[in-house]
Structures are given as structure tokens and as C-alpha cells.
VEXNU-696763 format. One record per residue: residue in three letters; x, y, z of N, C-alpha, C in turn. Coordinates in Angstrom, 3 decimals, always signed. Last residue first. Example, Ala and Ser with C-alpha at 12.3 -4.5 7.8 and 13.67 -1.06 7.14 Angstrom:
BEGIN
+------+----------+----------+----------+----------+----------+----------+----------+----------+----------+
: rest :      n.x :      n.y :      n.z :     ca.x :     ca.y :     ca.z :      c.x :      c.y :      c.z :
+------+----------+----------+----------+----------+----------+----------+----------+----------+----------+
:  Ser :  +12.850 :   -2.250 :   +7.080 :  +13.670 :   -1.060 :   +7.140 :  +12.900 :   +0.030 :   +7.870 :
:  Ala :  +13.190 :   -5.690 :   +7.800 :  +12.300 :   -4.500 :   +7.800 :  +13.200 :   -3.300 :   +7.800 :
+------+----------+----------+----------+----------+----------+----------+----------+----------+----------+
END
This chain:
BEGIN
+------+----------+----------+----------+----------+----------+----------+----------+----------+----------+
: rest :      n.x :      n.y :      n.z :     ca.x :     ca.y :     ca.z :      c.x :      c.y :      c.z :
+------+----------+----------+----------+----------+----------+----------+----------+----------+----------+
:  Unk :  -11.591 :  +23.033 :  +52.593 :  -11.960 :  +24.170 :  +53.624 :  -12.379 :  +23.224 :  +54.825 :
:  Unk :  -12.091 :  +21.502 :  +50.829 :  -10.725 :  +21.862 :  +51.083 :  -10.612 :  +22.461 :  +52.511 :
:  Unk :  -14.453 :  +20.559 :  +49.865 :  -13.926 :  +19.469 :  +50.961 :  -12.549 :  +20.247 :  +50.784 :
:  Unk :  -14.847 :  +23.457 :  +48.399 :  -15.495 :  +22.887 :  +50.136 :  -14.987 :  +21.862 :  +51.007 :
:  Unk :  -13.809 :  +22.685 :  +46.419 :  -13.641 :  +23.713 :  +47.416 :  -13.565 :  +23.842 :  +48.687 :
:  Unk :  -15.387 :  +20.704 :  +45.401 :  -14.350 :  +20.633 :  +45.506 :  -13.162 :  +21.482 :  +46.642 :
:  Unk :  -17.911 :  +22.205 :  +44.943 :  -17.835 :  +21.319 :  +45.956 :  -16.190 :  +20.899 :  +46.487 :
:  Unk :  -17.088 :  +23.805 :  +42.931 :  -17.490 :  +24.317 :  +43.925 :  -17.116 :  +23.789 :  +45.186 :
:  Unk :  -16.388 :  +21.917 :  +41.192 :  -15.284 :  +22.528 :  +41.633 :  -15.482 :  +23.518 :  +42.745 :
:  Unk :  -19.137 :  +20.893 :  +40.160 :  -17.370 :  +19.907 :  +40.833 :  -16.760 :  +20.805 :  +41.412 :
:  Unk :  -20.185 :  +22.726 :  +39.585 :  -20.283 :  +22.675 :  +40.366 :  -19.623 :  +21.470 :  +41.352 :
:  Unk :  -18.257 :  +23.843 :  +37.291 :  -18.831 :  +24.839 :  +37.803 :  -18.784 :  +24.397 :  +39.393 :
:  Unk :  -19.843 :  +21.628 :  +35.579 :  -17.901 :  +21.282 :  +35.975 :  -17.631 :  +22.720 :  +37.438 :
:  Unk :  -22.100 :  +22.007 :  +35.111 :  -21.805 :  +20.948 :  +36.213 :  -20.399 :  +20.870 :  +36.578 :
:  Unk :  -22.053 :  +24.200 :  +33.555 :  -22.652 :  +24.432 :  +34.896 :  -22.153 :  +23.417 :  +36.156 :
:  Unk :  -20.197 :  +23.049 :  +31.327 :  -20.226 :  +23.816 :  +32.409 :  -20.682 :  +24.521 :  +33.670 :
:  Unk :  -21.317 :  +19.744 :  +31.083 :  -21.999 :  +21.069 :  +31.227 :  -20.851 :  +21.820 :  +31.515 :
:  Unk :  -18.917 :  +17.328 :  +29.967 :  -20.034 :  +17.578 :  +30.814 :  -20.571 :  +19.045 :  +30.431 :
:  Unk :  -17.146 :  +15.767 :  +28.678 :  -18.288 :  +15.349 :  +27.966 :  -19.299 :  +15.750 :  +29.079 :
:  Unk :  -14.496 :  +16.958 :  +28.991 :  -14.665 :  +16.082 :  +30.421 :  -16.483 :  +15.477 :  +29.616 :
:  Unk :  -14.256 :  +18.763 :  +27.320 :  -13.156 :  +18.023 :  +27.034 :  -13.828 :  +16.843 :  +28.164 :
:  Unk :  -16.491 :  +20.303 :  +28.008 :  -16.300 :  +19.731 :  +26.802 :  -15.449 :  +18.606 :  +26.671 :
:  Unk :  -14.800 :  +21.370 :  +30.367 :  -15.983 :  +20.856 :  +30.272 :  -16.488 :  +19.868 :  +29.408 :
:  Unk :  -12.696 :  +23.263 :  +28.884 :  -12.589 :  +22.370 :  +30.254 :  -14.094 :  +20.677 :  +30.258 :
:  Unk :  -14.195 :  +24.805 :  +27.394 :  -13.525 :  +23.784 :  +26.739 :  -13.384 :  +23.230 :  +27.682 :
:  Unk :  -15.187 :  +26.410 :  +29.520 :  -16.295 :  +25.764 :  +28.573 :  -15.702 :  +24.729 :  +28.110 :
:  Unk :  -12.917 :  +27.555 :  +30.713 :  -14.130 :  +26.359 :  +31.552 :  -14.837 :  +25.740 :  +30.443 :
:  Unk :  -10.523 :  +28.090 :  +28.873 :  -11.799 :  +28.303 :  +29.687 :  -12.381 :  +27.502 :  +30.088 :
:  Unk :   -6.962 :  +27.017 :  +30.077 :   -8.211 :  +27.096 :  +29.312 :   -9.014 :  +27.336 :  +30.027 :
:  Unk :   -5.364 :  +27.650 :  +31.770 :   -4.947 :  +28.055 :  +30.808 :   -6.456 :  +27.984 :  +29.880 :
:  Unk :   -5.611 :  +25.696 :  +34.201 :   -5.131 :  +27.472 :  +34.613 :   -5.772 :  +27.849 :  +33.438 :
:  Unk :   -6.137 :  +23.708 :  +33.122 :   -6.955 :  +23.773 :  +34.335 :   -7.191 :  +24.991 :  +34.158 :
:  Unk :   -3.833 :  +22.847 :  +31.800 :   -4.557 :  +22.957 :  +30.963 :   -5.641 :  +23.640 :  +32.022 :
:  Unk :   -1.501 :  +22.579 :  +33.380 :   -1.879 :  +23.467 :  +33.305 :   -2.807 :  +23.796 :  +32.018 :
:  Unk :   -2.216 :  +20.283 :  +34.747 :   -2.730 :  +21.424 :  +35.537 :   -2.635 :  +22.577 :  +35.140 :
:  Unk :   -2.403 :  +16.668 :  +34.016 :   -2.123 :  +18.660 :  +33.239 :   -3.351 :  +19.354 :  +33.930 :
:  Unk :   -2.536 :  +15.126 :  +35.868 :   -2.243 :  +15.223 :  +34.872 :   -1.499 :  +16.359 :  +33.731 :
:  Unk :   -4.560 :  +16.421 :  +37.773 :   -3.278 :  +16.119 :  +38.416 :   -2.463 :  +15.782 :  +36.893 :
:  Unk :   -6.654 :  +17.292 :  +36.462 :   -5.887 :  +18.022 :  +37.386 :   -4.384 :  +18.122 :  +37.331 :
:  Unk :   -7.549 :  +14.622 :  +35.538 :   -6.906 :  +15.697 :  +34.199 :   -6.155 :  +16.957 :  +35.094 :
:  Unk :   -8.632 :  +14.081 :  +37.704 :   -7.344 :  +13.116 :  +36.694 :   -6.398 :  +14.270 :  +35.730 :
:  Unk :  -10.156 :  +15.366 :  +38.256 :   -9.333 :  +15.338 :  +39.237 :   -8.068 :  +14.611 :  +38.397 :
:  Unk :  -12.017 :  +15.184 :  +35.818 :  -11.506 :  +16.461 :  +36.584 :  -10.537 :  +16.177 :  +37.529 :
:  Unk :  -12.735 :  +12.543 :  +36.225 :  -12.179 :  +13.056 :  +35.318 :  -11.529 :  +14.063 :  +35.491 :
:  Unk :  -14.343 :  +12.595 :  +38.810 :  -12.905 :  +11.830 :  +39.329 :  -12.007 :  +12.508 :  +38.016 :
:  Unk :  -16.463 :  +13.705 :  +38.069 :  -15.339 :  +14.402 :  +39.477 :  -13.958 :  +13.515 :  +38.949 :
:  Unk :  -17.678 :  +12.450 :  +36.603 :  -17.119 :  +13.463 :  +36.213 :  -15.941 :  +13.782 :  +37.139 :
:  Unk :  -16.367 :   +8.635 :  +37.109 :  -17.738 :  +10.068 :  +37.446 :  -16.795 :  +11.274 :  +36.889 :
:  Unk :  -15.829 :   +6.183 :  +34.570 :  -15.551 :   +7.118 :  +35.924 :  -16.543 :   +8.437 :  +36.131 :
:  Unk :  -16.551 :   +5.218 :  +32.632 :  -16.230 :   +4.183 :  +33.663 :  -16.133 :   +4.960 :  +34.812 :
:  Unk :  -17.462 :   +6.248 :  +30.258 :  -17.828 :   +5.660 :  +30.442 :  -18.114 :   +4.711 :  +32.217 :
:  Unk :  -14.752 :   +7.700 :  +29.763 :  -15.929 :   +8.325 :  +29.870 :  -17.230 :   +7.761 :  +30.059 :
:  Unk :  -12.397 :   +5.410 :  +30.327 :  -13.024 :   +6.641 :  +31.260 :  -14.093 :   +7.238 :  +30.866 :
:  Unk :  -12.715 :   +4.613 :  +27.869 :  -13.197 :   +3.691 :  +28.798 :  -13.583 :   +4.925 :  +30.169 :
:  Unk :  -11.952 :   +6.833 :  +26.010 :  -13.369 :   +6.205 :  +25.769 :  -13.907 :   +5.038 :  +27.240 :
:  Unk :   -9.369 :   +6.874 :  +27.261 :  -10.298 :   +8.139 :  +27.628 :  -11.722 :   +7.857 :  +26.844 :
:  Unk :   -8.176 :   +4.758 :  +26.492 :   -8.533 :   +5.199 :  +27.548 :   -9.339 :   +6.135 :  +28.260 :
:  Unk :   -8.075 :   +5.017 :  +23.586 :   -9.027 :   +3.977 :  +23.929 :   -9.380 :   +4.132 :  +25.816 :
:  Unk :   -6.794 :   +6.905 :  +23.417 :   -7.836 :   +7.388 :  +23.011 :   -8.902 :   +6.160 :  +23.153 :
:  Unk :   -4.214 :   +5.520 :  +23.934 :   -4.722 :   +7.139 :  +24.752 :   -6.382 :   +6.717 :  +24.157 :
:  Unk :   -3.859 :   +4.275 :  +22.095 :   -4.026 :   +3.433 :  +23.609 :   -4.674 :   +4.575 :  +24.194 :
:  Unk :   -3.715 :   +5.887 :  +19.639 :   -5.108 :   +4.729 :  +20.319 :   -5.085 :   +4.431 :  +20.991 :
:  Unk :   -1.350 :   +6.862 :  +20.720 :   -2.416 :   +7.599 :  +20.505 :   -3.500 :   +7.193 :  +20.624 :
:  Unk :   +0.613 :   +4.472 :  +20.254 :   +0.282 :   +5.433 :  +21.926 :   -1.127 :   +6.105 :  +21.551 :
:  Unk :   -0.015 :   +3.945 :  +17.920 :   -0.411 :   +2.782 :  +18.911 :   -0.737 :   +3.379 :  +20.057 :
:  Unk :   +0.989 :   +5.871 :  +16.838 :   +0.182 :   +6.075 :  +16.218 :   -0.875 :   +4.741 :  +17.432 :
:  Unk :   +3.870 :   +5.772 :  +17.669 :   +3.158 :   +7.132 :  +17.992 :   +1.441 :   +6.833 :  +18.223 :
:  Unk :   +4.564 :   +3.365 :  +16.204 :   +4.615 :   +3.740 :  +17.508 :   +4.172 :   +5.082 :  +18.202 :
:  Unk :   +4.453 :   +4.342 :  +13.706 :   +3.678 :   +3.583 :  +14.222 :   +3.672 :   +3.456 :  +15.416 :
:  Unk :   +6.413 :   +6.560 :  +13.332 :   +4.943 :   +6.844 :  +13.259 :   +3.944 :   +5.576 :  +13.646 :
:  Unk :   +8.691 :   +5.115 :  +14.254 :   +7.808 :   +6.102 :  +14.604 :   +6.775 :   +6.323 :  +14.582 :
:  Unk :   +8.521 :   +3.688 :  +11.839 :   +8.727 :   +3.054 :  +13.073 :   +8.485 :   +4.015 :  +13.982 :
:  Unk :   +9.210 :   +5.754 :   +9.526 :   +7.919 :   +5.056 :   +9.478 :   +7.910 :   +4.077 :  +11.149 :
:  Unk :  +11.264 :   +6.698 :  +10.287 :  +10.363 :   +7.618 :  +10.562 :   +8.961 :   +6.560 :  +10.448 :
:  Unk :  +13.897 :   +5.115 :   +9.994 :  +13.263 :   +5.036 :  +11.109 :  +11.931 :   +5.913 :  +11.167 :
:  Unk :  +15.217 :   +7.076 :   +7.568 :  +15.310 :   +6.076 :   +8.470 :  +14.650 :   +6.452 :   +9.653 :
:  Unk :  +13.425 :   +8.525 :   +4.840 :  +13.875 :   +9.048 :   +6.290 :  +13.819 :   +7.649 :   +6.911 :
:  Unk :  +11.997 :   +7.535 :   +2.726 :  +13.303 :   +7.924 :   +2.819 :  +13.997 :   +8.154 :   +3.856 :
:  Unk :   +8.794 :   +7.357 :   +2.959 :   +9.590 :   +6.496 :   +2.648 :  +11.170 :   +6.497 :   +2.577 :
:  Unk :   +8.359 :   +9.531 :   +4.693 :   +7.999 :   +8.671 :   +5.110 :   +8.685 :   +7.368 :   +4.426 :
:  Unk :   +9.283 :  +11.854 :   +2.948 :   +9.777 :  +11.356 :   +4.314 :   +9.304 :  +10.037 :   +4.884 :
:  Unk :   +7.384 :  +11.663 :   +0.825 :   +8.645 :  +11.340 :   +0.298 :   +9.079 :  +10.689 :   +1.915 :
:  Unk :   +4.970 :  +12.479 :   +2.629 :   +4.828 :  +10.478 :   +1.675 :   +6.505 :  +10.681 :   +1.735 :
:  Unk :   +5.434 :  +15.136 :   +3.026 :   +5.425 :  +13.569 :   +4.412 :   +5.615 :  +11.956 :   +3.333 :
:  Unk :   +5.117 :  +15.654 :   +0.574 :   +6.653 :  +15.699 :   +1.028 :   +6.823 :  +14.856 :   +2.384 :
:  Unk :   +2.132 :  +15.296 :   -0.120 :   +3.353 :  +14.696 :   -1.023 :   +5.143 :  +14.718 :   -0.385 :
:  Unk :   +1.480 :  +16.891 :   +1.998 :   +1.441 :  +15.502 :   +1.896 :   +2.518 :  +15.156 :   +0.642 :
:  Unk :   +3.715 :  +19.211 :   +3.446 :   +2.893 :  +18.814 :   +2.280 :   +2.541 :  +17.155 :   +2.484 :
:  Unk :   +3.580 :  +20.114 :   +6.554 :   +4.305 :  +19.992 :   +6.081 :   +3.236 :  +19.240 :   +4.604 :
:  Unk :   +3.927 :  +22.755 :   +9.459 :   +2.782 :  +22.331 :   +8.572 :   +3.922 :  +21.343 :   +7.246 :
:  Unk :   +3.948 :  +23.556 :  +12.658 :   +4.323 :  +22.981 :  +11.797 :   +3.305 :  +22.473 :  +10.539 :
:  Unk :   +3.019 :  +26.339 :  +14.877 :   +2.991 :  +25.290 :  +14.486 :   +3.423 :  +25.357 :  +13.479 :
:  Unk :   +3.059 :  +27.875 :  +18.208 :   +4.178 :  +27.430 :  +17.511 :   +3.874 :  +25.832 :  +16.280 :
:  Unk :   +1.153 :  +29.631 :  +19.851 :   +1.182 :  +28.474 :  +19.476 :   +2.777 :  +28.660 :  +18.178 :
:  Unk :   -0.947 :  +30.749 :  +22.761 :   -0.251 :  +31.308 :  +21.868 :   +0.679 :  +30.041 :  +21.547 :
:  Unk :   -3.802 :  +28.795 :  +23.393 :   -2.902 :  +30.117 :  +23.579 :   -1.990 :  +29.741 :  +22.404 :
:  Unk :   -5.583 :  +27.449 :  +21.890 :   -6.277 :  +28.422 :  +23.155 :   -4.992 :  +29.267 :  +23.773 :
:  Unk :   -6.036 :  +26.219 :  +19.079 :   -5.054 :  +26.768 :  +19.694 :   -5.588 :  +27.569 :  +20.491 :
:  Unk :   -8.161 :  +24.044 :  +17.411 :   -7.737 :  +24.901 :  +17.580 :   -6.743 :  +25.602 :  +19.018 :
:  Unk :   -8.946 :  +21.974 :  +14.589 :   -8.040 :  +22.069 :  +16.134 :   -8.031 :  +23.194 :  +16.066 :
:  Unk :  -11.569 :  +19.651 :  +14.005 :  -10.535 :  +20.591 :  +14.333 :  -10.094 :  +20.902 :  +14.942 :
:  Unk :  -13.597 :  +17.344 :  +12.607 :  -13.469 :  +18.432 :  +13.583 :  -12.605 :  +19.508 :  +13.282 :
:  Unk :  -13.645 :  +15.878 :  +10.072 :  -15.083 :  +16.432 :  +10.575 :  -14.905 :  +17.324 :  +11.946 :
:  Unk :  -11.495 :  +16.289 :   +7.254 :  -11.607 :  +16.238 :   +8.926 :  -13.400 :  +16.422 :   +9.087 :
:  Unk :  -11.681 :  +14.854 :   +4.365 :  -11.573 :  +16.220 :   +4.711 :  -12.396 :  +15.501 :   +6.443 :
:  Unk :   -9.339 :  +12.152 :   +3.831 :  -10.504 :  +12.616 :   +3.381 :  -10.894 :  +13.757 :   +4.734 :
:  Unk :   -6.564 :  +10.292 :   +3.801 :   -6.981 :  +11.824 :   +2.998 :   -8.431 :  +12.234 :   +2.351 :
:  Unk :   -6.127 :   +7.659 :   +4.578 :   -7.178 :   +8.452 :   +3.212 :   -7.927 :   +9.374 :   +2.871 :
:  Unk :   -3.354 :   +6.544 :   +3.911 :   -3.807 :   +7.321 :   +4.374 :   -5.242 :   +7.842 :   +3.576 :
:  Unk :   -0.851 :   +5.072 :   +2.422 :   -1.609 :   +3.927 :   +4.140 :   -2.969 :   +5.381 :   +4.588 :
:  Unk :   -0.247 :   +4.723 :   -0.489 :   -0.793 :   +5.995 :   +0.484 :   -1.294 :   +5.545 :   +1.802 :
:  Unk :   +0.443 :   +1.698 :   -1.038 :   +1.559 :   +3.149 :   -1.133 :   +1.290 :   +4.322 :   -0.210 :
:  Unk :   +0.854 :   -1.173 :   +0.000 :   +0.000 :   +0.000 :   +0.000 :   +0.901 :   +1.238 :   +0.000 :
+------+----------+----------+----------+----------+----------+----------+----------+----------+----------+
END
């Protein structure tokens, strides 16, 4: 298989909540790298395994754990996604309300105090 890829147009996107440093490179010039560059294809599969292991974890967590505990994961995890993004994306990212992430963190408060 020559193109392992099938370059068909995204249904989401990304976007950048602070200030960002990105890379853009041609498909036709990733294909050349991909076949010329030692070791890049062994990479990319190994990247590409972490990424589904990730993304198979955070389908079992959304499923398996209460909001709170998500929030507390992603806390301790990256804290500084916590500081840095708005609540709304916060929220989003956790598949809850902001009202309800709002009121995790209320409570959260409280068992501090």
C-alpha cells in the first residue's frame, strides 16, 4: 500500500487556546519522508499505537468514571490545561456542562476548607 492514508476532509478541528508554535508539512513531502527518512515510518507507528491506547482510555473513562474523578485526573495530569483554558472547553473536554464542571469545583472547594 503506497498511500496507508485516506486523505478525506476532517469532521473536527483544532484549535489553539494560547499562543502556538505550528508545523505544517505537504502531503506529497510527508509520503517522500515517510519512505526515505530512516526510522520515521517506526515512529509513526509507535506514535500512532500510543495515541489509540490514549484514546481507547479516555473512551473507557468516559464511560467508567464520574465526572469528578475526570476532573481530578486531568488536574493532576495537566494542571496546566486547568489554569490556561476556559471552563467551557474544560468541560467539553470532560463530555459535561459547564454548569456541572462549575459545580465539581465548587464542591471541591469545600472538601478543602
Amino acid at each position: 500500500m503506497k498511500y496507508p492514508f485516506h486523505r478525506r476532509p476532517a469532521k473536527g478541528y483544532i484549535q489553539a487556546l494560547t499562543e502556538s508554535i505550528c508545523w505544517k508539512i505537504d502531503f506529497a513531502d510527508f509520503q517522500n519522508h515517510l519512505y526515505t527518512v530512516k526510522g520515521i515510518t517506526e515512529w509513526g507507528r509507535t506514535w500512532m499505537s500510543f495515541k489509540l491506547f490514549k484514546c481507547k482510555e479516555r473512551s473507557v473513562s468516559m464511560i467508567s468514571e464520574s465526572a469528578k474523578t475526570r476532573y481530578l485526573t486531568l488536574q493532576q495530569q495537566h494542571p496546566e490545561i486547568i489554569q490556561l483554558a476556559p471552563v467551557k472547553h474544560i468541560a467539553t473536554y470532560l463530555g459535561i456542562t459547564d454548569t456541572s464542571l462549575s459545580r465539581i469545583r465548587k464542591d471541591l472547594a469545600k472538601e478543602l476548607t
